[in-house]
SEKE-732626 format. One record per residue (C-alpha): residue in three letters; chain; x, y, z. Coordinates in nm, 2 decimals. Layout:
% SEKE-732626
> ALA / A / X / Y / Z
...
END
This chain:
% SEKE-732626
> UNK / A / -2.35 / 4.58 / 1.44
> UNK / A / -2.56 / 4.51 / 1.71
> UNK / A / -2.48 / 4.19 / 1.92
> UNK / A / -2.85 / 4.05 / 1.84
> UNK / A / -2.74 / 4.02 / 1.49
> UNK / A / -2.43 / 3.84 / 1.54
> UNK / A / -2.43 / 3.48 / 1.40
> UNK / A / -2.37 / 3.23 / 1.68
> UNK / A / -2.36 / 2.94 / 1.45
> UNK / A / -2.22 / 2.88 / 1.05
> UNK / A / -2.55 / 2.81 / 0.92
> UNK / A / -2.71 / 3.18 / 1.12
> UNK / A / -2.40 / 3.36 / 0.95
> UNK / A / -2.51 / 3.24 / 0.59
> UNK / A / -2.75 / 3.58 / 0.53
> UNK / A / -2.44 / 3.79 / 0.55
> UNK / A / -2.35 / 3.95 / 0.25
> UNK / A / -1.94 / 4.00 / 0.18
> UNK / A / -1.74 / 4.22 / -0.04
> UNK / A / -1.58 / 3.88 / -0.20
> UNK / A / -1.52 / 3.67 / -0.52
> UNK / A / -1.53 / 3.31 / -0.51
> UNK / A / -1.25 / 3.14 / -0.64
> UNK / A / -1.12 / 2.76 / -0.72
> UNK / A / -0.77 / 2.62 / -0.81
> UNK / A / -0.79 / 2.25 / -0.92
> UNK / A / -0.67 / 1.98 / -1.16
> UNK / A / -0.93 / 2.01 / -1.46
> UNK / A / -0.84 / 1.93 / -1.81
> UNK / A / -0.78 / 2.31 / -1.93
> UNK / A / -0.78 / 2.14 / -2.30
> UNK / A / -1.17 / 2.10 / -2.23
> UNK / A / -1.05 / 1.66 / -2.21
> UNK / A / -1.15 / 1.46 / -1.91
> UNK / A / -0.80 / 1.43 / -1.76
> UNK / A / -0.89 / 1.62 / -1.49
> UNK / A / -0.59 / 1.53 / -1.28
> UNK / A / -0.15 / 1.62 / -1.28
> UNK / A / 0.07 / 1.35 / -1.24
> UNK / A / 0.37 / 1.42 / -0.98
> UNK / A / 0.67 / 1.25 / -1.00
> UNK / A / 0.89 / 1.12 / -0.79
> UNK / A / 1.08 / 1.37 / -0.65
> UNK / A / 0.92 / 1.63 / -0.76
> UNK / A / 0.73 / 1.93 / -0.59
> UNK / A / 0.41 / 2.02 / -0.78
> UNK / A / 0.28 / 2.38 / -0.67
> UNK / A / -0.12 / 2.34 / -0.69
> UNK / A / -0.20 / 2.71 / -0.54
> UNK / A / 0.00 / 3.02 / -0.61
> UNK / A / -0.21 / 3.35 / -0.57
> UNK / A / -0.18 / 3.65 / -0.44
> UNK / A / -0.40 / 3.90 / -0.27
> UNK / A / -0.61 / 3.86 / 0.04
> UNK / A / -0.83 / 3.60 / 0.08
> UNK / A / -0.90 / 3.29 / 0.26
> UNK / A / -0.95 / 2.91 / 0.16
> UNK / A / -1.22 / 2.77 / 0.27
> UNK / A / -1.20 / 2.42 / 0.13
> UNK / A / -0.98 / 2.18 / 0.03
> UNK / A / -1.08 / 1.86 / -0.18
> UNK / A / -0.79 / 1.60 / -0.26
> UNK / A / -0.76 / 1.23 / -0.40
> UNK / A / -0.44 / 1.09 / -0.54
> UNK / A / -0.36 / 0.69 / -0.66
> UNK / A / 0.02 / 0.55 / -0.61
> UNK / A / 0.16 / 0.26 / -0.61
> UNK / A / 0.36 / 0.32 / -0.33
> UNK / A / 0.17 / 0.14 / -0.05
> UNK / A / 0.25 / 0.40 / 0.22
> UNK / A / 0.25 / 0.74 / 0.01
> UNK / A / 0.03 / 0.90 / 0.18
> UNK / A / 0.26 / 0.93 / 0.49
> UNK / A / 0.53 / 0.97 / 0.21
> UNK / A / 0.35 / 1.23 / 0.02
> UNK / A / 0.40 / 1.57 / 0.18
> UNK / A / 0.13 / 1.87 / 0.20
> UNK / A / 0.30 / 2.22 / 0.25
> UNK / A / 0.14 / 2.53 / 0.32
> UNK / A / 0.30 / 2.89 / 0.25
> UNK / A / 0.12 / 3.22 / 0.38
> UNK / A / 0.22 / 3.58 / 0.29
> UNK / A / 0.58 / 3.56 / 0.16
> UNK / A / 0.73 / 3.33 / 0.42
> UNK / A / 1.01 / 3.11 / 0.36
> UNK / A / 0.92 / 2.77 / 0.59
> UNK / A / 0.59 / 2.68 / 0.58
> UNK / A / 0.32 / 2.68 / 0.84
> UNK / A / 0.18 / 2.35 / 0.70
> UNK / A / 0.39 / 2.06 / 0.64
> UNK / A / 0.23 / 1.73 / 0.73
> UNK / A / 0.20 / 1.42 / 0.52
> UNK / A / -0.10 / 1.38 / 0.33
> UNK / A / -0.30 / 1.12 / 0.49
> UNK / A / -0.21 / 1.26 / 0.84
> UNK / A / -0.29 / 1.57 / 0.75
> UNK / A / -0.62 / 1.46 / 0.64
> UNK / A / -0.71 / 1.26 / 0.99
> UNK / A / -0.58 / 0.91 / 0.92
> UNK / A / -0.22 / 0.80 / 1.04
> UNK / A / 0.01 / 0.51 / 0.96
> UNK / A / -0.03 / 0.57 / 0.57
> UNK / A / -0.38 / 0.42 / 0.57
> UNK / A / -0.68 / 0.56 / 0.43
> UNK / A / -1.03 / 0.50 / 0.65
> UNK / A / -1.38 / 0.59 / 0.62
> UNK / A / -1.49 / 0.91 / 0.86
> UNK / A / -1.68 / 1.21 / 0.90
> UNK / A / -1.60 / 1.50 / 1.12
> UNK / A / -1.66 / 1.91 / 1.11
> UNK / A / -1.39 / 2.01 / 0.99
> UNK / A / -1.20 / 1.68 / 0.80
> UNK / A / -1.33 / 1.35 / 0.67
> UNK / A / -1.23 / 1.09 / 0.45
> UNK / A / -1.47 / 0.92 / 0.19
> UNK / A / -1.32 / 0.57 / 0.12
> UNK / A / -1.46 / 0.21 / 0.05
> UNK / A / -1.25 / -0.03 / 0.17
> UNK / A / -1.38 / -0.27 / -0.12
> UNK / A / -1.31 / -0.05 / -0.38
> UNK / A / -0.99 / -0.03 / -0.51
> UNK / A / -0.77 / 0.15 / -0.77
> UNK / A / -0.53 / 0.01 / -1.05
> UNK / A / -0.33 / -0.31 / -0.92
> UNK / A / -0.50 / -0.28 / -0.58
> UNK / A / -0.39 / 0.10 / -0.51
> UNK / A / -0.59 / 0.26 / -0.21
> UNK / A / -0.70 / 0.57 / -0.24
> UNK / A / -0.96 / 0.79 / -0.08
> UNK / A / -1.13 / 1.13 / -0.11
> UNK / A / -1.03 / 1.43 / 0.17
> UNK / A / -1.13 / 1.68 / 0.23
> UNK / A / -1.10 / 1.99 / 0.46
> UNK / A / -1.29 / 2.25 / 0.60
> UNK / A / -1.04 / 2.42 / 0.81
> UNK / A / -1.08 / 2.83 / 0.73
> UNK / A / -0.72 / 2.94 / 0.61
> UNK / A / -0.71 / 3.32 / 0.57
> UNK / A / -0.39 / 3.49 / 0.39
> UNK / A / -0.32 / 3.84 / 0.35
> UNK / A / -0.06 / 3.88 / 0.04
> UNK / A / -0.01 / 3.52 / -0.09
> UNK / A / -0.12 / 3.19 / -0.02
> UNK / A / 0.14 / 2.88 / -0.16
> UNK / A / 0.03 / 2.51 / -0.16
> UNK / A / 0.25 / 2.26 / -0.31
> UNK / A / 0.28 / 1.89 / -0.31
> UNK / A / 0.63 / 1.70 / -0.26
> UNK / A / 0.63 / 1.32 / -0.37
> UNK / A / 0.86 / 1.16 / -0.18
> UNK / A / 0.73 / 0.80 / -0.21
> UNK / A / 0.87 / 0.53 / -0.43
> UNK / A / 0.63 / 0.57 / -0.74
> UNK / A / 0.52 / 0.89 / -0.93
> UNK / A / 0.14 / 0.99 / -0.84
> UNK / A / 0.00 / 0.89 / -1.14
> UNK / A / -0.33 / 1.05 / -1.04
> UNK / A / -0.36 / 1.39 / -0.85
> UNK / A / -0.69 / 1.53 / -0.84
> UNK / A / -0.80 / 1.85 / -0.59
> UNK / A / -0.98 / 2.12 / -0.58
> UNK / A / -0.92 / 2.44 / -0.35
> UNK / A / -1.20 / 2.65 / -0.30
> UNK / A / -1.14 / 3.03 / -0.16
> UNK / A / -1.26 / 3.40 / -0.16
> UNK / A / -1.06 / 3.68 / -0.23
> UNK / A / -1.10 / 4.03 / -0.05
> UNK / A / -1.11 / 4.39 / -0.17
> UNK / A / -0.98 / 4.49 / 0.15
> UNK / A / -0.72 / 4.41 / 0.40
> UNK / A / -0.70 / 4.14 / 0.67
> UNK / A / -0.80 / 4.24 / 1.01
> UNK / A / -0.49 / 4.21 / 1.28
> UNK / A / -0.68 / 3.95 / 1.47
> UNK / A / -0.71 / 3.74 / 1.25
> UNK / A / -0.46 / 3.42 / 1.26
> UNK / A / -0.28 / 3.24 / 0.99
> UNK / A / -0.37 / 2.84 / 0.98
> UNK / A / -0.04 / 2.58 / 1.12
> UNK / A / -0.01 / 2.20 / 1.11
> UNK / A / 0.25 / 2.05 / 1.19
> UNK / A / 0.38 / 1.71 / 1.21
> UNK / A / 0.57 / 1.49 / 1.45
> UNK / A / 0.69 / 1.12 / 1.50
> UNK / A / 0.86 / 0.91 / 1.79
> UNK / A / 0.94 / 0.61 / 1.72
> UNK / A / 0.99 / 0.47 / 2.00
> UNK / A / 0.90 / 0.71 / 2.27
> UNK / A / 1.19 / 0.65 / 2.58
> UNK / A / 1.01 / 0.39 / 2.79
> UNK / A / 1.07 / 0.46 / 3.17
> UNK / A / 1.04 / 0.20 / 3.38
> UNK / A / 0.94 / 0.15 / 3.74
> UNK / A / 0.96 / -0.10 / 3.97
> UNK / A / 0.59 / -0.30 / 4.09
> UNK / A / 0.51 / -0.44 / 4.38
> UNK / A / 0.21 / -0.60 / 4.23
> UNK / A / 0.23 / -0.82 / 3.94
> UNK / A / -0.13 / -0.71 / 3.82
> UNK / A / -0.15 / -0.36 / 3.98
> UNK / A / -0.53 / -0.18 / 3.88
> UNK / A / -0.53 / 0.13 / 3.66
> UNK / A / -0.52 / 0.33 / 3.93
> UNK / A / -0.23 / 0.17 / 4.13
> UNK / A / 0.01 / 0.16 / 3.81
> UNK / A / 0.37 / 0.24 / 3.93
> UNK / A / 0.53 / 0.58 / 3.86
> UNK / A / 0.44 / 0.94 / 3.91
> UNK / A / 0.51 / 1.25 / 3.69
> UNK / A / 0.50 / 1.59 / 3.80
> UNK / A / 0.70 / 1.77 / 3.56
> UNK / A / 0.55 / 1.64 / 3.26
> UNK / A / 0.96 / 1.63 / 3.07
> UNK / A / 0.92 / 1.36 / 2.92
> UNK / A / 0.61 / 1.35 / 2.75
> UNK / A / 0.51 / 1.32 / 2.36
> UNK / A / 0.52 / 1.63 / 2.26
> UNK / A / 0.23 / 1.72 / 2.01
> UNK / A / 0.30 / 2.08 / 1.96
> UNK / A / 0.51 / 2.34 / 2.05
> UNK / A / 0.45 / 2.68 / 1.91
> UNK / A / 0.53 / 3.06 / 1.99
> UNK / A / 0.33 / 3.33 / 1.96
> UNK / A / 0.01 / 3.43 / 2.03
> UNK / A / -0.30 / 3.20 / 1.92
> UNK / A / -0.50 / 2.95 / 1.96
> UNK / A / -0.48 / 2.59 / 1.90
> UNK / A / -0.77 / 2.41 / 1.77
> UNK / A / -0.72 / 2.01 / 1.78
> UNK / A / -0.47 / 1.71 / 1.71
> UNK / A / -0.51 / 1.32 / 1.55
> UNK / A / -0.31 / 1.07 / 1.78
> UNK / A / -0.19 / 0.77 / 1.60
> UNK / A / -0.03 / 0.52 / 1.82
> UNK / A / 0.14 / 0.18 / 1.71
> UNK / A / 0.10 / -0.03 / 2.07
> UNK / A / 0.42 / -0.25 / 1.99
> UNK / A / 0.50 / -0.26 / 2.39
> UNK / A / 0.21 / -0.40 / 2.44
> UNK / A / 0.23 / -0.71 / 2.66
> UNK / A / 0.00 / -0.99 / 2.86
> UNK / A / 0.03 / -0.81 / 3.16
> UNK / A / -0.28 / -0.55 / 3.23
> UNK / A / -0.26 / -0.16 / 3.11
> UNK / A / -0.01 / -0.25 / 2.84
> UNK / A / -0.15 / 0.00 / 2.67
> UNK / A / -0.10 / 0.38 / 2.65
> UNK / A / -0.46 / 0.49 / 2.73
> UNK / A / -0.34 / 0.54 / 3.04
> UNK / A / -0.13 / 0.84 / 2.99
> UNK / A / -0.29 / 1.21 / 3.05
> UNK / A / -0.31 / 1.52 / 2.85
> UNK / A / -0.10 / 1.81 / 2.95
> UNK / A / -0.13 / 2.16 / 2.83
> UNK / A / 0.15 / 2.42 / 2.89
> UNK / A / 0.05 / 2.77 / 2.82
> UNK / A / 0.30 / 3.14 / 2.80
> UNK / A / 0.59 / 2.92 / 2.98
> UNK / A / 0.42 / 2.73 / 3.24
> UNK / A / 0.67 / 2.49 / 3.40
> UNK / A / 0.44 / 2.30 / 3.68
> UNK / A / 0.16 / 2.26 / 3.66
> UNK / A / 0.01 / 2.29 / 3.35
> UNK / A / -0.33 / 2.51 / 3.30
> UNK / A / -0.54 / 2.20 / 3.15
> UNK / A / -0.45 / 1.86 / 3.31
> UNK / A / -0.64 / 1.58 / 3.16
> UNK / A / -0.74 / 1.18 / 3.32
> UNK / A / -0.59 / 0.99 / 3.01
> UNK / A / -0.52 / 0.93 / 2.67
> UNK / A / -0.89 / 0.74 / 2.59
> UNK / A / -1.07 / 1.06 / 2.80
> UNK / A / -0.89 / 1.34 / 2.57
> UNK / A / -0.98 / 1.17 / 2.26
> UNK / A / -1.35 / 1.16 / 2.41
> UNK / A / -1.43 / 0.82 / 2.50
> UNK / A / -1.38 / 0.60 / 2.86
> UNK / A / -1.32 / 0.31 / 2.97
> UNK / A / -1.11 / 0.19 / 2.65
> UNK / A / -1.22 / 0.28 / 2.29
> UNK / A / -1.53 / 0.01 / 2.38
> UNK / A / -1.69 / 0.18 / 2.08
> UNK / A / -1.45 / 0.06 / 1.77
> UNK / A / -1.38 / 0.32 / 1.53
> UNK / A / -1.68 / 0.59 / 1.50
> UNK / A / -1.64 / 0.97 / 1.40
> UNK / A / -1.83 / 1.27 / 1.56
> UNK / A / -1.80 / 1.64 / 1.49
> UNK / A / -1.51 / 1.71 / 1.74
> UNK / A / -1.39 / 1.40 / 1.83
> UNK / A / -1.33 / 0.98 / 1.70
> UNK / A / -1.14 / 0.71 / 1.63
> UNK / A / -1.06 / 0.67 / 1.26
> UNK / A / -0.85 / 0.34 / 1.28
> UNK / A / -0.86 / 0.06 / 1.54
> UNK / A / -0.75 / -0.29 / 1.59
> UNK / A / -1.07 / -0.47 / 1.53
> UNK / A / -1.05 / -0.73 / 1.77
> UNK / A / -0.78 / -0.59 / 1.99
> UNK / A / -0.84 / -0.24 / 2.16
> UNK / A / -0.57 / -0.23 / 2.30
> UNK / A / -0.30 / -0.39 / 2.07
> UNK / A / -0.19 / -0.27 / 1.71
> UNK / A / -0.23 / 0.07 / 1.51
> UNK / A / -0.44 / 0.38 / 1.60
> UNK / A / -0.59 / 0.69 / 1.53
> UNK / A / -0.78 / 0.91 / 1.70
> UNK / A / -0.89 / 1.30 / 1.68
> UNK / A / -0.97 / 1.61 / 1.87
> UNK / A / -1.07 / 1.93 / 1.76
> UNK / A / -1.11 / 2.24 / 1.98
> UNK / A / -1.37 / 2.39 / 1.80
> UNK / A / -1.61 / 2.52 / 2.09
> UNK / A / -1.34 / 2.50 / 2.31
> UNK / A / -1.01 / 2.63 / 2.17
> UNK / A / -0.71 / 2.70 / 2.35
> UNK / A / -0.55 / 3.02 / 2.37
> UNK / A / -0.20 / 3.14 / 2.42
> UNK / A / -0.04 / 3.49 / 2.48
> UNK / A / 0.32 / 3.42 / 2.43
> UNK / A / 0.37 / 3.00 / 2.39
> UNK / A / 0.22 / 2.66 / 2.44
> UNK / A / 0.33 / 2.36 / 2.45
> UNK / A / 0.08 / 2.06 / 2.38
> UNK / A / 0.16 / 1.69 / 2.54
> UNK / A / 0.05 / 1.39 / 2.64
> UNK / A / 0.22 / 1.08 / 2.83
> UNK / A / 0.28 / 0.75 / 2.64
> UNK / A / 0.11 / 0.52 / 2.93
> UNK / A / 0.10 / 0.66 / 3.25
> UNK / A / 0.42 / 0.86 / 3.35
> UNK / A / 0.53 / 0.77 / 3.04
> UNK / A / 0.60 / 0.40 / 3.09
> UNK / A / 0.50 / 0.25 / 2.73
> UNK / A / 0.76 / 0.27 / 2.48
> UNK / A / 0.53 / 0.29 / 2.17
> UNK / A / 0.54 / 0.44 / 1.85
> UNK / A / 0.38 / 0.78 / 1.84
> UNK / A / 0.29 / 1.03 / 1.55
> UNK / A / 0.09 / 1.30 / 1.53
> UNK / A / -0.09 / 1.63 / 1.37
> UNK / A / -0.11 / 1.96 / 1.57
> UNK / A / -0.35 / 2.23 / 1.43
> UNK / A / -0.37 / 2.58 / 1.53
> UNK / A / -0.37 / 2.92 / 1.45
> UNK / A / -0.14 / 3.22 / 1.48
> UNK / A / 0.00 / 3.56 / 1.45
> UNK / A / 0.31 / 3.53 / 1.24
> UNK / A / 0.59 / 3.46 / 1.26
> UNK / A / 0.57 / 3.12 / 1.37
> UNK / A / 0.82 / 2.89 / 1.53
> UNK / A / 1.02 / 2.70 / 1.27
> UNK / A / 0.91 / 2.34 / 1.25
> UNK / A / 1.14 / 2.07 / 1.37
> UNK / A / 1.33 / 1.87 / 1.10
> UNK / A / 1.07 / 1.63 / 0.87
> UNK / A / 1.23 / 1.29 / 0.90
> UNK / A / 1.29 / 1.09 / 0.55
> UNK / A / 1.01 / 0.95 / 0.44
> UNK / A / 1.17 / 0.60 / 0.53
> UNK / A / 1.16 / 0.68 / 0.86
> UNK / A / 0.80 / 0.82 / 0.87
> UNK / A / 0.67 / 0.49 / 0.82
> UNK / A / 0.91 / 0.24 / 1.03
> UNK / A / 0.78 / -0.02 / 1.16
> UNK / A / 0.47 / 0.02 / 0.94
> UNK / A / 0.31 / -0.34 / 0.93
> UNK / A / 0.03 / -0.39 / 0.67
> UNK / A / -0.30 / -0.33 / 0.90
> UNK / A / -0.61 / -0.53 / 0.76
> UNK / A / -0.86 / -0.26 / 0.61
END
């Protein structure tokens, strides 16, 4: 095809006609009824996608009511592709979908959002939200999505809808399979330095780092790919009356094919990263690539956060490895909690996932936020 026809933008690569079928999994009443949702268990794993073929999701719809106050960083979404045996998604649900700490918020971005009224709430006061994701999620033999309920209550309500297209003919190579993966801290090892002023400025703070060791590690994958954003949720409970007692200080660094020192993308701090300065002075807001879904209203820089990135016009490649981090204050002197959502994509096989911690563990220290 000639280059002038090439579509430089979704909406200019609409005209182009595909060899492919449109496709939909989802919860309806197959009796023809309006219970147009399953209810999960506790303890069980419901499988909500199970096809085979090639084809590729290309959105994912989701809403769920629990009594479990925190299920949806109990809940767990997993993600299969072609036959393999550990998934390259496994992320609890609400993280997954942009908000951390178990809450549900209202925001809008490209490729995520989350429709939810903080007003309007389910039976005895249960939160819920509607999510959705627009993430493209090729598969070449099989595609596996299941849902593991490993809250306190059965999912009395499970609602989604997966939208996809299947393909008469076979994947092209270059074309890599979709990863999340989620990890926690809780707390991250504080290191502490010595000050010679009380009240040092943000840009005398104590401490250097130039190895990067002991950063939060957001992701850490081999392979080739390329890595295409993260939500940052951050529980601030080091902060303190003394100034930058806060981990907005602490800089992006981005290890590609083994790097040791220093890294190929350096960044000035935590706030700068997530696409704002100076703070979050903003509040919460939501943009195409980046926002802050959940902030301490009248404290920036106390209490529970999330904020997200995605590398959509700017994604980050890797040949052989990479290795995504960021400091918890600067050179790593906050000990806060930390948990976060890596997304990328990859040729497989992929590197197998750390451990997922018990669900009691995902939400320690998980203090009822005011929403």
């Amino acid at each position: 095809m000639n280059n002038i026809w090439m579509p430089n933008s979704p909406l200019g690569g609409l005209p182009i006609m595909k060899h492919a079928v449109s496709k939909r999994e989802s919860s309806y009443d197959k009796t023809g009824g309006n219970r147009d949702f399953w209810v999960i268990n506790q303890g069980e794993n419901a499988v909500i996608m199970n096809v085979e073929g090639c084809g590729c999701i290309k959105h994912i719809w989701m809403t769920a009511m629990c009594k479990d106050k925190y299920f949806l960083r109990k809940v767990l979404l997993e993600m299969y592709w072609d036959g393999e045996k550990t998934p390259s998604v496994q992320v609890p649900l609400g993280d997954f979908f942009g908000v951390g700490h178990g809450y549900c918020k209202h925001y809008m971005s490209l490729p995520m959002n989350m429709v939810f009224a903080k007003d309007r709430r389910g039976p005895k006061g249960t939160v819920c939200a509607a999510m959705n994701c627009y993430f493209p999620m090729p598969f070449g033999e099989k595609a596996v999505i299941q849902i593991k309920n490993e809250s306190d209550s059965p999912i009395d309500n499970f609602f989604f809808m997966i939208d996809y297209e299947k393909y008469t003919e076979e994947m092209p190579e270059d074309y890599g399979r979709f990863h999340a993966q989620f990890r926690h801290e809780n707390p991250c090892r504080k290191i502490e330095y010595p000050k010679l002023d009380p009240k040092p400025s943000a840009g005398d703070l104590p401490g250097k780092n130039l190895d990067g060791k002991e950063n939060y590690v957001i992701l850490d994958a081999k392979g080739r790919g390329h890595y295409v954003g993260c939500i940052l949720s951050i529980d601030n409970i080091d902060a303190g009356n003394q100034e930058y007692t806060w981990p907005g200080e602490g800089d992006d660094m981005i290890f590609i094919d083994g790097e040791i020192w220093p890294p190929s993308l350096h960044g000035t701090g935590t706030e700068d990263y997530f696409g704002a300065a100076w703070g979050y002075p903003s509040g919460e807001y939501s943009g195409p690539y980046h926002g802050i879904t959940l902030l301490n209203d009248r404290y920036e820089y106390y209490g529970k956060s999330t904020a997200y990135r995605w590398h959509i016009e700017d994604p980050v490649r890797f040949e052989k490895s990479i290795r995504v981090t960021i400091e918890h204050g600067h050179a790593n002197g906050q000990g806060n909690e930390y948990s976060s959502v890596g997304y990328w994509y990859q040729q497989e096989p992929h590197k197998e996932f750390p451990p997922m911690e018990k669900p009691a563990m995902r939400c320690a220290r998980n203090i009822p936020l005011n929403i």
